[in-house]
N, CA, C and O atoms as a GROMACS GRO file, in nm:
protein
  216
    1UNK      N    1  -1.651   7.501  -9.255
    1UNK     CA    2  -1.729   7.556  -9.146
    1UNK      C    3  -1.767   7.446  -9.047
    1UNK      O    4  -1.737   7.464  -8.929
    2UNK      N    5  -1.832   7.329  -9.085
    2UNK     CA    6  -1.844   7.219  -9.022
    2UNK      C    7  -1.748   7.117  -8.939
    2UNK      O    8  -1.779   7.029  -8.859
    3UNK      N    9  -1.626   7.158  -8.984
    3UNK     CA   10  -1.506   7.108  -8.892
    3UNK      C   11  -1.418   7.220  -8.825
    3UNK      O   12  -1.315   7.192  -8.764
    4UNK      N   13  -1.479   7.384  -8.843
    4UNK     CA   14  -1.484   7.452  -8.744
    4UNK      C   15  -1.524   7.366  -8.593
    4UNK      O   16  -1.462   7.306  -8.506
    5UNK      N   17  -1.639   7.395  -8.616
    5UNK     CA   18  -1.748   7.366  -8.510
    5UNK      C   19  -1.675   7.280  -8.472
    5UNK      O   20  -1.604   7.305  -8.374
    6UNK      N   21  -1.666   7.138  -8.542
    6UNK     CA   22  -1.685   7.027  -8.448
    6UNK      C   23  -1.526   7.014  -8.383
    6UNK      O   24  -1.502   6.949  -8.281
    7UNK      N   25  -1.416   7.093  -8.464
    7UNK     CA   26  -1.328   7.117  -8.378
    7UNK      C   27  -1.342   7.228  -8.290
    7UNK      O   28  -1.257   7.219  -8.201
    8UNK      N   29  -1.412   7.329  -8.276
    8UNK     CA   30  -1.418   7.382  -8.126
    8UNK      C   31  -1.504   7.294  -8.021
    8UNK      O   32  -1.456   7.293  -7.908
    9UNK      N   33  -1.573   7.250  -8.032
    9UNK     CA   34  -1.688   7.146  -7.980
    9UNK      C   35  -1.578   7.047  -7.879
    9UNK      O   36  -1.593   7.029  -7.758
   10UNK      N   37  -1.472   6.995  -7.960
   10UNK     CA   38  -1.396   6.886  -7.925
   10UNK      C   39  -1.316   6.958  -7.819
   10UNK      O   40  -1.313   6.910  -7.706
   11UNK      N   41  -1.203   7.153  -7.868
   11UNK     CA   42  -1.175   7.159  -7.736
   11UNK      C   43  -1.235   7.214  -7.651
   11UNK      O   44  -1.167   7.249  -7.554
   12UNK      N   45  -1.346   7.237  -7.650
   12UNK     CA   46  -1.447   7.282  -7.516
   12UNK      C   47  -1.434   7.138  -7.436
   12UNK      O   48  -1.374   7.125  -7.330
   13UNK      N   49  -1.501   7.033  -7.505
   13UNK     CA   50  -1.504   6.913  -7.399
   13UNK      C   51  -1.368   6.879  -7.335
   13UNK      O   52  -1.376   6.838  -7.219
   14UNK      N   53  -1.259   6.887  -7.382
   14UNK     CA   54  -1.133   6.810  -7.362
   14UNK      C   55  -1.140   6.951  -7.255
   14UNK      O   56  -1.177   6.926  -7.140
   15UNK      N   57  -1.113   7.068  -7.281
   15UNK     CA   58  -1.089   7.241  -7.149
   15UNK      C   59  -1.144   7.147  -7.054
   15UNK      O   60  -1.072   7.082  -6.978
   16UNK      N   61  -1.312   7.135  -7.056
   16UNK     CA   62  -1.320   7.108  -6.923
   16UNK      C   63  -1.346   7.011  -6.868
   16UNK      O   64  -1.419   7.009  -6.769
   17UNK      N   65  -1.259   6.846  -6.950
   17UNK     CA   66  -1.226   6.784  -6.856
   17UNK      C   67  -1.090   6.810  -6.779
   17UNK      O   68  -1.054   6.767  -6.669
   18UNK      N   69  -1.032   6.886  -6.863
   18UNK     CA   70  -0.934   6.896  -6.786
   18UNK      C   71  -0.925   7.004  -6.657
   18UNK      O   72  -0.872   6.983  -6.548
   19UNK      N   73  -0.962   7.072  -6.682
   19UNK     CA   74  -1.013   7.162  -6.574
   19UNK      C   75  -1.131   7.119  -6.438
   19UNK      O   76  -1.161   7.178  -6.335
   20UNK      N   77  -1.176   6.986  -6.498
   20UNK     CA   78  -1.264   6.922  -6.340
   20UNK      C   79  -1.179   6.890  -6.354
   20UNK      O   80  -1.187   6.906  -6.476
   21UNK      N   81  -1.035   6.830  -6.336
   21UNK     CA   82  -0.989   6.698  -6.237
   21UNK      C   83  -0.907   6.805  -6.153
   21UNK      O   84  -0.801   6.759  -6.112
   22UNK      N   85  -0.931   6.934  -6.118
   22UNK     CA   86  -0.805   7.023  -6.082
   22UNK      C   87  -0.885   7.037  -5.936
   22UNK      O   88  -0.820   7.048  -5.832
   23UNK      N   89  -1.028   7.035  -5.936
   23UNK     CA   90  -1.114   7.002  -5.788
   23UNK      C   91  -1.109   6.903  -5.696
   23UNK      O   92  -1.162   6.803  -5.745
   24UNK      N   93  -1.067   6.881  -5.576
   24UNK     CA   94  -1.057   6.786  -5.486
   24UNK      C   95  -1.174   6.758  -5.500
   24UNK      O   96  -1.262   6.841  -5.523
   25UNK      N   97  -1.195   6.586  -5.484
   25UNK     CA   98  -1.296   6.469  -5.489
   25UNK      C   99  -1.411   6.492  -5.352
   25UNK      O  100  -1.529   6.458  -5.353
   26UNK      N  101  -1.359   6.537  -5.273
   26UNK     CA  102  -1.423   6.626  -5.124
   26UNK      C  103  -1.394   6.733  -5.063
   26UNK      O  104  -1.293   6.764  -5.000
   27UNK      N  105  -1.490   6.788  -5.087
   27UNK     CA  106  -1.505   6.930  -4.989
   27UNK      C  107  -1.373   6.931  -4.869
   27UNK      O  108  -1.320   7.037  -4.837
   28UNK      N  109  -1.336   6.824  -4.819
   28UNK     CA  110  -1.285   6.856  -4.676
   28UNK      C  111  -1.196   6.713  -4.689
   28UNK      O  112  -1.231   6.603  -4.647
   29UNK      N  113  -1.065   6.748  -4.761
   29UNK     CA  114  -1.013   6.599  -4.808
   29UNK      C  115  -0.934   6.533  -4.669
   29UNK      O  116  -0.878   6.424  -4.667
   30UNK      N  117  -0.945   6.629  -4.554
   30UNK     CA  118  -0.913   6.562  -4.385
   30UNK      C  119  -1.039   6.447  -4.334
   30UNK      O  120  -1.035   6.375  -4.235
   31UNK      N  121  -1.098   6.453  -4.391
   31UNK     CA  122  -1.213   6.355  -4.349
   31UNK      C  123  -1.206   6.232  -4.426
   31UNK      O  124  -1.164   6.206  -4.539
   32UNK      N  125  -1.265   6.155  -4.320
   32UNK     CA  126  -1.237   5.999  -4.447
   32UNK      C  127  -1.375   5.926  -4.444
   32UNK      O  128  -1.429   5.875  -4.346
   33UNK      N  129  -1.421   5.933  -4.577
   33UNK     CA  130  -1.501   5.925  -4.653
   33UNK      C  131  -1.615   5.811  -4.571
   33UNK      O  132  -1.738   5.813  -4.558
   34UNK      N  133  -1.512   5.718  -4.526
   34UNK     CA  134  -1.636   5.603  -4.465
   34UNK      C  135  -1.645   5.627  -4.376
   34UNK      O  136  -1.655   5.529  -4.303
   35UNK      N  137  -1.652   5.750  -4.310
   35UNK     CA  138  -1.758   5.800  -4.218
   35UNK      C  139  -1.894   5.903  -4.205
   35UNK      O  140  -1.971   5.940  -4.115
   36UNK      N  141  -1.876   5.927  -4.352
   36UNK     CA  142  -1.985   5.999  -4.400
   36UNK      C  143  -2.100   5.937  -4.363
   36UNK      O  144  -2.115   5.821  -4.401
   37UNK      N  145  -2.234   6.021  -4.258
   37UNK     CA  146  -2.366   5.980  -4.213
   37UNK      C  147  -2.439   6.011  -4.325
   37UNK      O  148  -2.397   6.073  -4.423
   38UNK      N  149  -2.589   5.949  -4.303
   38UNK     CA  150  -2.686   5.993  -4.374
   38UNK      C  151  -2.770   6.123  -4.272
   38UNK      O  152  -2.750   6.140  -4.151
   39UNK      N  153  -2.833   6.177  -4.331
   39UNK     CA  154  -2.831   6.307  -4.294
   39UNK      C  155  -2.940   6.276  -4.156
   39UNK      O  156  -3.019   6.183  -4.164
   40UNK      N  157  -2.933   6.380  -4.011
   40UNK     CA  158  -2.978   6.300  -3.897
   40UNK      C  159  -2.907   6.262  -3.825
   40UNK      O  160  -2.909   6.296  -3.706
   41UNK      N  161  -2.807   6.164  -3.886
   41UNK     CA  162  -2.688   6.044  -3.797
   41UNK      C  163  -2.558   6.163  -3.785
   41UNK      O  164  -2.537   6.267  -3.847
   42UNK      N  165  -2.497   6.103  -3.692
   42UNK     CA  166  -2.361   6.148  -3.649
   42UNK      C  167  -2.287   6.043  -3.632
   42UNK      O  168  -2.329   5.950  -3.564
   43UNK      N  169  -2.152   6.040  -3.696
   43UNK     CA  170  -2.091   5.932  -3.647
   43UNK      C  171  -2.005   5.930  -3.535
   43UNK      O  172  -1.952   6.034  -3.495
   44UNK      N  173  -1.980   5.799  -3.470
   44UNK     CA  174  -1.957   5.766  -3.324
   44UNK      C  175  -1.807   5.708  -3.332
   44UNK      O  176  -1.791   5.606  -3.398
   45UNK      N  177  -1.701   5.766  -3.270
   45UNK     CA  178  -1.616   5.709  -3.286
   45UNK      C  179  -1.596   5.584  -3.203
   45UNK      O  180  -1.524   5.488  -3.230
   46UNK      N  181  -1.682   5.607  -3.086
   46UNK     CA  182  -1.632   5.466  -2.967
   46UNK      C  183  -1.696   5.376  -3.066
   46UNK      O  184  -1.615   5.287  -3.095
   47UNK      N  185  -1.852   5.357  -3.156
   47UNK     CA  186  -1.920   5.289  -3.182
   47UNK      C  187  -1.847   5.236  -3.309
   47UNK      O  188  -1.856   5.122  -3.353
   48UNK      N  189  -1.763   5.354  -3.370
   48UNK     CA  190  -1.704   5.316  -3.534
   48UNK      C  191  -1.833   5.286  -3.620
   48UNK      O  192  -1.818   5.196  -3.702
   49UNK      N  193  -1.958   5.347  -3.616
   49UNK     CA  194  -2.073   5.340  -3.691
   49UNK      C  195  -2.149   5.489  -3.680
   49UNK      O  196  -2.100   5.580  -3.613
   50UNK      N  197  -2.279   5.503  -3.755
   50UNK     CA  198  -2.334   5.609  -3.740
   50UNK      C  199  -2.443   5.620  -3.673
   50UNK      O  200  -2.512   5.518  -3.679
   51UNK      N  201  -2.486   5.705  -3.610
   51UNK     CA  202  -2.568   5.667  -3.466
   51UNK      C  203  -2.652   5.802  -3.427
   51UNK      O  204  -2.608   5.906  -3.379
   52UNK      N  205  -2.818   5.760  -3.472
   52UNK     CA  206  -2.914   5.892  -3.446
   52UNK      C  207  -2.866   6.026  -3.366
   52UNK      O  208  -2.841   6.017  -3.246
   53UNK      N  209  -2.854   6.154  -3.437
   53UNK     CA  210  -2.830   6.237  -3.309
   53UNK      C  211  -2.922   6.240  -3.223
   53UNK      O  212  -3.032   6.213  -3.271
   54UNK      N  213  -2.922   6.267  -3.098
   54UNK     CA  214  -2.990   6.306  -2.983
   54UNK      C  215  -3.019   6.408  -2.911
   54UNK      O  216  -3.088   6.395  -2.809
   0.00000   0.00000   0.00000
């Protein structure tokens, strides 16, 4: 009974790692990452930095 368990236990974890890596790493994988603002900022392309909206 006890190596029931701990073999279903084992493939639950292994299902869903394998099943996260099937999700893109970003929402919107056209965007590139080092331009992500902190929330507020917009980034500037003339500036190539992120820059208070206004």
């Amino acid at each position: 009974m006890k190596r029931n368990f701990i073999l279903a236990v084992a493939l639950w974890l292994l299902s869903t790692a394998a099943f996260g890596q099937t999700f893109p790493a970003c929402p919107d994988p056209g965007n590139d990452p080092s331009k992500f603002c902190p929330v507020g900022q917009i980034w500037s392309e003339t500036a190539n930095d992120c820059i208070l909206m206004a």
